[in-house]
N, C-alpha and C positions, 0 to 999 in steps of 0.2 A: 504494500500500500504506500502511496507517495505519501512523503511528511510535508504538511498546507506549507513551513516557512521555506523548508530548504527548496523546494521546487520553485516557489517564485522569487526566492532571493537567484537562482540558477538561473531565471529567466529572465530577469532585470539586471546582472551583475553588480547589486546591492544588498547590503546590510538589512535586514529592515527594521525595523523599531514597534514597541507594542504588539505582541503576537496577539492577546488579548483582543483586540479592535480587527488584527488580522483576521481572528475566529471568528469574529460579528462579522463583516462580508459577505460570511456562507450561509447565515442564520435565517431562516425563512421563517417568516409570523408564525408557519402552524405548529412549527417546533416549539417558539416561545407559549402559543395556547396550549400545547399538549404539555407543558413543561414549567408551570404555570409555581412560583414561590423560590423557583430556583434562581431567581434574580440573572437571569441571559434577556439580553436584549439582540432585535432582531437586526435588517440590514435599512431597514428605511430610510432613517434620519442619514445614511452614509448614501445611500440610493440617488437620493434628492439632492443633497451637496455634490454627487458625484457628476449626474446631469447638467447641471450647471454647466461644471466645467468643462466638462467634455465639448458642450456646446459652445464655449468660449472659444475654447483652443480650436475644433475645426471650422468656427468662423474666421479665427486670425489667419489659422494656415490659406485658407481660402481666399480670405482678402489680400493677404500678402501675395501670393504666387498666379493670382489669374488674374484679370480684367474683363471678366462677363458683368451682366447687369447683375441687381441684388436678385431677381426671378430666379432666374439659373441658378446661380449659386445658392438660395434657400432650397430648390430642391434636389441639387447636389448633396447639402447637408444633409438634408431628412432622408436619402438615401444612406448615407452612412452613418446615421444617428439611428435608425428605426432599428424593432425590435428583432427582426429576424438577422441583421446584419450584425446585430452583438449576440445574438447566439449562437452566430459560428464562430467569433473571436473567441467564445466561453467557449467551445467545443475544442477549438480547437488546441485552448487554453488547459484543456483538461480540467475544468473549474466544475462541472455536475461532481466530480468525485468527491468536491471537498464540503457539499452540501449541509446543512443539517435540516431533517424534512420529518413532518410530521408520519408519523405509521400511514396513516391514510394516503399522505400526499406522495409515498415512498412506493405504496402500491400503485397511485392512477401514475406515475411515472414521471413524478417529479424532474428529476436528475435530467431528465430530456425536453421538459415544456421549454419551448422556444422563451417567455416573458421571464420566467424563474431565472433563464440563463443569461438574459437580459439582464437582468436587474441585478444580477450578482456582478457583472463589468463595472456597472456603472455606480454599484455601492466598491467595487474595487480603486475606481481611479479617485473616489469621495478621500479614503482610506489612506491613498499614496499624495493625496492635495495636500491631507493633514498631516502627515507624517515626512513628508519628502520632500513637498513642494512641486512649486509650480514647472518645474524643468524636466523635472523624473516624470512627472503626469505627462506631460508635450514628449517627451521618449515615447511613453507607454501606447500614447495615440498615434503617433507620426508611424511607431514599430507596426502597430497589430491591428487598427483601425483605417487611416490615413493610406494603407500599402493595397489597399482595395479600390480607389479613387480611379484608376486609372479602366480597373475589368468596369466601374460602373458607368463611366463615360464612353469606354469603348460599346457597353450591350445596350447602353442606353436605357438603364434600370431605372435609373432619377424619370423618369415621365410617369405618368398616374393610372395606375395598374388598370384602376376599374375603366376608365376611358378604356384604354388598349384593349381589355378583354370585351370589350361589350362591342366596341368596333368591329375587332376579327367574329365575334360569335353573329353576330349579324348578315356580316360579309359570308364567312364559311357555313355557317350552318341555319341562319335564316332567322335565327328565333333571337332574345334579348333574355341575357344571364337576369337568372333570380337571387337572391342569397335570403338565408335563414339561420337562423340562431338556434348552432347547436348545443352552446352548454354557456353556463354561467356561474362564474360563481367569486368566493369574497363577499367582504361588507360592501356596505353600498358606497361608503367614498372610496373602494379602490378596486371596483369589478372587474373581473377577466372574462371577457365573450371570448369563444368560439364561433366563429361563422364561417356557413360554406356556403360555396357558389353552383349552381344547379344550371346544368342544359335541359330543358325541358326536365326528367326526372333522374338525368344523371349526375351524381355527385362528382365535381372536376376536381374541385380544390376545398382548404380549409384554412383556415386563419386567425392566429389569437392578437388579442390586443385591449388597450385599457379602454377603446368605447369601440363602439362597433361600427363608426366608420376606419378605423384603424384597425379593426381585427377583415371587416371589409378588404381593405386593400391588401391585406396579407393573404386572404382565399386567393383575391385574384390574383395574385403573383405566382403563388402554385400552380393556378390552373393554366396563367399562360407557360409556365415553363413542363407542365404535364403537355399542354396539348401542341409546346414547340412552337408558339405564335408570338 
């Protein structure tokens, strides 16, 4: 089993400081309610500071290195800021292993929800803001994040999924995608949809996200890259 500090001191060529608050990064709420007197706190409040900054830094790198309008470049960013795009940095990061997940959330299969793995990045670079600084964070993005900028301008990913899909299903196949709400769930300030996108009655795609025009454009990214459109 990999050890949480030595792995990503290995992967940053740094020290780190505070394993403690390291551990909080992996901590997902349902572990803190299933786990409830034992004073663990979960990845939120690092989550939240962590978004921030991430957003800062691929605004600067952005502003700094192109000359597109603010359009482009906004959805430039929200291509590499969205949630499916930090859960392959988490994947690829090997960050599901360092999880802490409620028994429940362990079985529906935590460790691979695209938003959990999300949210664990982004309570990560919260984590290395406070502990590092602002330079080590701009390493962390420029390395694992920012190194994607180029496959997303080349496939042309930054453009609006459900546009593109509703286009092509129209053009190929005649009809106009539907989507519907497969699962929900969390408290009400901080729900997770599932939504899929349907061809007449077949299921193409699926997609999580914290309101459901975000979990929307997540279906239809799958289903154009299922249906190669």
């Amino acid at each position: 089993m990999l050890d949480l500090q030595e792995h990503f001191e290995k992967m940053l060529g740094v020290a780190l400081k505070k394993p403690e608050l390291l551990k909080q990064v992996f901590v997902h709420r349902s572990y803190v309610n299933e786990n409830k007197g034992k004073n663990i706190s979960h990845n939120e409040r690092l989550e939240f500071l962590g978004d921030a900054v991430l957003e800062l830094i691929v605004t600067d790198y952005l502003y700094r290195n192109y000359n597109n309008t603010e359009g482009e470049m906004t959805n430039w960013r929200s291509a590499l800021v969205r949630g499916e795009m930090l859960a392959k940095v988490a994947k690829k990061l090997k960050m599901g292993e360092f999880l802490y997940l409620s028994h429940g959330e362990e079985k529906g299969g935590g460790r691979e929800k695209d938003y959990i793995l999300a949210n664990s990045v982004e309570a990560f670079i919260g984590y290395l803001y406070l502990t590092e600084g602002y330079i080590i964070c701009q390493n962390f993005i420029q390395d694992f994040i920012l190194c994607y900028l180029d496959e997303i301008l080349e496939k042309k990913l930054y453009i609006d999924a459900k546009s593109h899909f509703q286009e092509q299903a129209q053009e190929k196949a005649g009809v106009t995608p539907e989507y519907k709400v497969l699962n929900e769930e969390g408290p009400d300030h901080d729900k997770i949809f599932t939504m899929g996108v349907y061809i007449k009655d077949e299921l193409i795609g699926e997609g999580d996200g914290g309101s459901k025009q975000n979990a929307e454009q997540a279906a239809a990214r799958a289903a154009i890259a299922k249906k190669g459109w």
